[in-house]
C-alpha positions in Angstrom: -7.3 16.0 -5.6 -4.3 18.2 -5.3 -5.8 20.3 -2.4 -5.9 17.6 -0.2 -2.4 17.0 0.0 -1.7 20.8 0.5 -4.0 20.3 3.2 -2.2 17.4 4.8 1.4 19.2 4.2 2.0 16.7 1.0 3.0 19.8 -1.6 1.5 19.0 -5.0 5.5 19.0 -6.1 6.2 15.9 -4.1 3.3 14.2 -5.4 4.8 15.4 -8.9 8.6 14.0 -7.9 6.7 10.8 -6.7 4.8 9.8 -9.9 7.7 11.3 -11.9 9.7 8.6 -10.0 7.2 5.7 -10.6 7.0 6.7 -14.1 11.0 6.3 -14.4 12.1 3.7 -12.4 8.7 1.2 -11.8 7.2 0.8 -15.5 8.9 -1.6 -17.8 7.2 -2.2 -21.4 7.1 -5.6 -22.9 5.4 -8.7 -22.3 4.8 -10.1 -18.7 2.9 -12.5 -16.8 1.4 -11.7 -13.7 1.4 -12.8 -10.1 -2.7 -13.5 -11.2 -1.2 -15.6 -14.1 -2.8 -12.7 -16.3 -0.7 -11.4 -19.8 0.2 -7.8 -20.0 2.0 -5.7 -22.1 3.1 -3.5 -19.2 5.0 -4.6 -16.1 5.2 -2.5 -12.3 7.7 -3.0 -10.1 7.1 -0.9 -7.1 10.0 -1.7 -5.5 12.5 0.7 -7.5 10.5 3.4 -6.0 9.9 1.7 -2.3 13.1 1.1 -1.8 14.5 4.0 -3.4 15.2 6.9 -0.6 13.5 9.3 -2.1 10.6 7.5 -3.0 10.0 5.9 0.3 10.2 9.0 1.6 7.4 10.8 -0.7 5.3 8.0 -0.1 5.5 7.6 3.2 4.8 11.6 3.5 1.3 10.7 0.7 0.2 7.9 2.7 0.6 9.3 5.9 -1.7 12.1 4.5 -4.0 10.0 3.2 -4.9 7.9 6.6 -4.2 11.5 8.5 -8.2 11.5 9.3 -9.0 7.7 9.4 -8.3 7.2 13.1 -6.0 4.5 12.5 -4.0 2.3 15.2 -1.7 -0.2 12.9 -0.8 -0.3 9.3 0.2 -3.2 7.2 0.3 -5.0 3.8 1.2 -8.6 2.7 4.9 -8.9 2.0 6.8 -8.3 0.1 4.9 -5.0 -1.6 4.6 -3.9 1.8 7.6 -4.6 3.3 9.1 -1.5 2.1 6.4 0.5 2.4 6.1 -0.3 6.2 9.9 0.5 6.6 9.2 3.8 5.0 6.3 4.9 7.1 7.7 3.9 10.3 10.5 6.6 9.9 8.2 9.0 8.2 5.7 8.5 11.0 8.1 9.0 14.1 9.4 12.1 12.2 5.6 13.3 12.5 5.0 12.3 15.8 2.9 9.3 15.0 2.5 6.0 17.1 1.2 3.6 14.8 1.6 -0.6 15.2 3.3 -1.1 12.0 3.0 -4.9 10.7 3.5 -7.5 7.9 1.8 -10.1 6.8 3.1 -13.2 6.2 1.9 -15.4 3.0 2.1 -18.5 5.5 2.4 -18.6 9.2 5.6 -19.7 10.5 6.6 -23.5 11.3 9.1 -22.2 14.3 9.1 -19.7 17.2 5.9 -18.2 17.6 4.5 -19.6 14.3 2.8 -16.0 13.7 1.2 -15.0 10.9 1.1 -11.3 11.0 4.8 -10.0 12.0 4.9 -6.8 14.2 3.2 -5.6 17.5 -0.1 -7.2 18.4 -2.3 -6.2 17.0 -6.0 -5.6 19.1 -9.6 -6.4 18.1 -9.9 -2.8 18.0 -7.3 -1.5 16.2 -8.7 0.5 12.9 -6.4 -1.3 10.1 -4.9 0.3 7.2 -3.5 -2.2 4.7 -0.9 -1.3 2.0 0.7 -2.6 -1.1 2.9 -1.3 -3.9 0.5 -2.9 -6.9 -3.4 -4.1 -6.6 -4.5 -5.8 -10.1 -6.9 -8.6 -9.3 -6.6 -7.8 -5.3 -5.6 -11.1 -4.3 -2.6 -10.9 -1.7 -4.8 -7.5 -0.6 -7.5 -9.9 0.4 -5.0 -12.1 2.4 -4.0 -9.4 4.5 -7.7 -8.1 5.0 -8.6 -12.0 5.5 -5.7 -12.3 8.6 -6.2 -9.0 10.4 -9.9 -9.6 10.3 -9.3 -12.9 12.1 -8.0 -10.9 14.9 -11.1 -8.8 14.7 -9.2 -5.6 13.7 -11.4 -3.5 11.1 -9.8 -2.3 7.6 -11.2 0.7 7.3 -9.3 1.4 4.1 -6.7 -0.1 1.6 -3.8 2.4 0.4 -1.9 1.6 -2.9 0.6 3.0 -4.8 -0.6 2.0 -8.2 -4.0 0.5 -9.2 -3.8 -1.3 -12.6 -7.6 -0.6 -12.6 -8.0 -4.7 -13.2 -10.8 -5.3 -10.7 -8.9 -5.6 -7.6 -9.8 -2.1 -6.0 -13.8 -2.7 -7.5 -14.0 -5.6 -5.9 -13.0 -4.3 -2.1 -15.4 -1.7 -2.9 -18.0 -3.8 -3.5 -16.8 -5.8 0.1 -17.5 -2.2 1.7 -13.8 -1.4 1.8 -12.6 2.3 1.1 -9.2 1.6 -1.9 -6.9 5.0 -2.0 -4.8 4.7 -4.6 -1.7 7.2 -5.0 -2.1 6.8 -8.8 -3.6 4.6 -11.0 -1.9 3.7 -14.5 -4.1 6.4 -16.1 -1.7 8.6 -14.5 1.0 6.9 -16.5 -0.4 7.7 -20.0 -2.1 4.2 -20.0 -5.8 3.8 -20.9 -7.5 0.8 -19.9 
């Protein structure tokens, strides 16, 4: 695991400053409900580390990485776990040379202007789609984002997440035929599932 990022010019450290971050800043303890309307005793908030500087900056750098070989045209995710995400790898990718159509997806098409669903450059039948989020659990707003880029006729050739819960989400694009990448997953966080 660690040598591919070495490859890709993601030191394991920065991975390590990354999780270190997560761990600090995303995890709260308690009792929560979901967006799935599940319980659980743990809570992530992935936007203390996506909108944190130095976290969207290591995970821009570890995503980047991890679509380096994919072929990829656009990338995207359902807002608002995206949102930031996005932001993050459209500086980290012009730093590293990259063109990519960076996009959001909206959770309801607008009722003004252009009344688009998907926010950001056109995307093109054959644009090779990489969709990200800060969270997956049961994969739900994932699934949106596959659903509305797929009505274009764009392929997702992979999902990218910071944190899987390990809840079913991920198995179940797998089972659909689509590749998830997680960063971490809570094992990572000393929870066993």
């Amino acid at each position: 695991m660690t040598g591919s990022f070495q490859e890709t010019g993601v030191s394991v450290d920065d991975r390590e400053k990354l999780r270190l971050l997560v761990k600090e800043r995303s995890f709260k303890f308690g009792k929560f409900t979901l967006v799935s309307g599940r319980e659980s005793s743990y809570y992530f908030d992935g936007k203390q580390v996506t909108l944190h500087p130095q976290g969207a900056y290591l995970l821009g750098r570890v995503i980047l990485a991890k679509i380096r070989d994919d072929n990829v045209q656009a990338v995207g995710g359902p807002t608002i776990g995206a949102d930031p995400i996005v932001g993050s790898l459209a500086a980290v990718s012009h730093l590293q040379g990259l063109d990519l159509k960076l996009f959001i997806v909206r959770k309801a098409a607008k009722e003004h202007g252009r009344q688009k669903l998907i926010e950001g450059p056109e995307l093109l039948p054959s644009d090779r789609v990489v969709i990200v989020e800060d969270v997956i659990t049961t994969g739900g707003s994932v699934l949106k984002a596959i659903d509305a880029v797929k009505e274009i006729g764009c392929p997702v050739v992979k999902v990218v997440v910071l944190v899987d819960r390990l809840e079913g989400g991920s198995g179940h694009l797998r089972n659909m035929g689509i590749p998830v990448d997680p960063v971490f997953t809570v094992r990572d966080f000393g929870i066993s599932v």
